[in-house]
Every structure is written in structure tokens, then in C-alpha cells.
N, C-alpha and C positions, 0 to 999 in steps of 0.2 A: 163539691167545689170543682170536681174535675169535669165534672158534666156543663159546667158553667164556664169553664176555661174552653172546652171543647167547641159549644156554642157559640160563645164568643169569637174564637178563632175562625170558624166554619161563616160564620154571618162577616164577618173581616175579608175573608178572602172572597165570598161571593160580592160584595160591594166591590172591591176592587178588581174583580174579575168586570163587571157589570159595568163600572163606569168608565171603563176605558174603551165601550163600544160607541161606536157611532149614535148621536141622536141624544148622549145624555147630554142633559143642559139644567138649568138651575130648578128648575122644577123636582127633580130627581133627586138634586142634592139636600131640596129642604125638605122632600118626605123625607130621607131617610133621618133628617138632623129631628126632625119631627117628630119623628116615632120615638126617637128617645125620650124628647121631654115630654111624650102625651107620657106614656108608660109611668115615668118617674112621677107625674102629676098623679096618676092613678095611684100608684105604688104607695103614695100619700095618704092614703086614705085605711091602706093596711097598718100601715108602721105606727107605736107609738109614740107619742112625743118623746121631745128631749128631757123637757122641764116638765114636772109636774100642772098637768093645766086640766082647767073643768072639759067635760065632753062639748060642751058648749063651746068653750073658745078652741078647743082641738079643731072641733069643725069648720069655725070661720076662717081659720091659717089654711087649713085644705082647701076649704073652697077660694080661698084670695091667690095659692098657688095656684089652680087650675084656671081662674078668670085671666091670672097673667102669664099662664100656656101660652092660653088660647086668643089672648091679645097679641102676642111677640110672634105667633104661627099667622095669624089672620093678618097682622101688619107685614110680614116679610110676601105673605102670596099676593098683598095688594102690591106692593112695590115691584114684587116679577111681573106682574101682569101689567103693571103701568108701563115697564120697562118695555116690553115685550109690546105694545100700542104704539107704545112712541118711534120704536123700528120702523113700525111696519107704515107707519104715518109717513115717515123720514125717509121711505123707500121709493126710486124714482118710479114712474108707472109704468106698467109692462115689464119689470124688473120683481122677483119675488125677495121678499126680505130675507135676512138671515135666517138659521133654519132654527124651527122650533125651540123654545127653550125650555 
């Protein structure tokens, strides 16, 4: 437990060290929110159920969280990117858009 507090605390402060440099933009922000829930998605697949259920249906709850990871990851980078298009569309010429996100 304390190795996991420590972890925690050490990956805490590296984030907040890290995102107060220049150049972080949303992109930075949803990997990191990302990697939680890939993780937890995986993590899914170690842990028993709550409720008694066949291996069969254990399986299909796992895989229905993981398809909905990885739909709410893939819909969040399509809206950064569209976002991120639409800048740079909206930017007058010869003028560079906002800076990366």
C-alpha cells in the first residue's frame, strides 16, 4: 500500500510539474486522463466479478467496458483534432494559428 501511495504521489507531481510547461495543450491532457481508463479497462479483465456470473458473461461486461474506453478516448481525439482544424482554417494567412494543442 505504501509503494502505491508513493507511486501515486511521484506520478502527481510529475504531471504537475510537466503541465505547467510550455506547449502542454489538450492533447497532453487526454493522454494522461487516457491512460487511466485504458489501464482500468485492462485491469478488467484481472478482477473478479462483483456478482456471481458464468465466464461467459464476465467476458462480454469486459469487453463492453473496453469498446466503451476506447469509444470515449477515440471520440474525445476526434473532437481535439477537429477543434484543432477549425483554428487553423480560421487563421488569417500568413499569420500562424494558435500553438499546438
Amino acid at each position: 500500500m505504501v509503494l502505491a501511495l508513493t507511486l501515486a504521489g511521484i506520478a502527481a507531481a510529475l504531471l504537475t510539474r510537466w503541465s505547467r510547461r510550455p506547449g502542454w495543450g489538450q492533447r497532453h491532457v487526454l493522454a494522461t486522463a487516457a491512460a487511466g481508463l485504458v489501464v482500468a479497462a485492462a485491469l478488467a479483465y484481472t478482477v473478479p466479478t462483483y456478482a456471481p456470473a458464468s465466464p461467459a458473461a464476465a467476458l462480454v461486461g469486459d469487453v463492453a467496458i473496453s469498446v466503451i474506453v476506447l469509444l470515449l478516448v477515440g471520440g474525445a481525439w476526434w473532437r481535439i483534432t477537429a477543434a484543432r482544424d477549425r483554428r487553423r482554417a480560421a487563421a488569417p494567412a500568413g499569420r500562424p494559428a494558435s500553438p499546438p494543442a
